[in-house]
N, C-alpha and C positions, 0 to 999 in steps of 0.2 A: 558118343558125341559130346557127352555130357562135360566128360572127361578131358578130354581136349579143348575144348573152351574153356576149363577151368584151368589146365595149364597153362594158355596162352595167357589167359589174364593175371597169373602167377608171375609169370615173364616179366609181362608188360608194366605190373602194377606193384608185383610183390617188395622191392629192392628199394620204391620207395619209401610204400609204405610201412615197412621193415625200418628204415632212417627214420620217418616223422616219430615213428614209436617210442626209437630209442633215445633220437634227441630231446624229444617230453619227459623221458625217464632221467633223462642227465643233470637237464635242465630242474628235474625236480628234487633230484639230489642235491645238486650242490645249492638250492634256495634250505632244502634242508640242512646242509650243515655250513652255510655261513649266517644261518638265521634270517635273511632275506623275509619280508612280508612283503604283500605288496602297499601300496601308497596308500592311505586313509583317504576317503573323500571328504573334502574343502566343507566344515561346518557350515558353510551356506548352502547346500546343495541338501543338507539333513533336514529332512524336516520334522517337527516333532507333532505326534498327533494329541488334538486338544486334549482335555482332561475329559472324561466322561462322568456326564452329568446325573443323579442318582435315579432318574428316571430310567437311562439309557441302560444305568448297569443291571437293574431289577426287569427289564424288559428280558435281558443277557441270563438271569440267573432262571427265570421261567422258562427260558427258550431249553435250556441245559437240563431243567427237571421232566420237562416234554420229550428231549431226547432219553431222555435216563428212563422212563415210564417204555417209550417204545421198547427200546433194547430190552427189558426187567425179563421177558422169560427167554430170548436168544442168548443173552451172558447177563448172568447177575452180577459175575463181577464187575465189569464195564458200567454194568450201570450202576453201584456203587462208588466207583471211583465217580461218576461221571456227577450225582449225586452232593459227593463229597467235593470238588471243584466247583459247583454252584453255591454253595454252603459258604465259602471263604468270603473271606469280607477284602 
């Protein structure tokens, strides 16, 4: 039974979705070779977030040595690297 319901829906559905597949595959081709991006959004729409204040980033680097102390005997390396990314100024 299983089987038959799976071809019917193969019928019914396959030939479409067989087309959407390859029109997205076409359509991705040729944006790759005539260099196509899509449209940047309107610099007013970006918004840029504030500067972080030295309180806010020291809060950040402690949060990051508390993650790094968890992790220290599951991977030491993660928590080195993790460590090391707090560390950066």
């Amino acid at each position: 039974m299983y089987s038959t319901s799976l071809d019917v829906f193969v019928q019914r559905n396959g030939f479409r979705a067989y087309a959407s597949n390859i029109g997205r595959a076409v359509r991705s081709l040729l944006e790759a070779l005539l260099g196509y991006a899509p449209a940047a959004a309107p610099r007013a729409q970006l918004t840029e977030a504030a500067p972080a204040s030295e309180r806010e980033k020291q809060k950040g680097r402690l949060e990051m040595f508390r993650i790094a102390r968890q992790y220290e005997r599951l991977s030491p390396g993660l928590s080195a690297e993790l460590r090391s990314i707090a560390a950066r100024d």
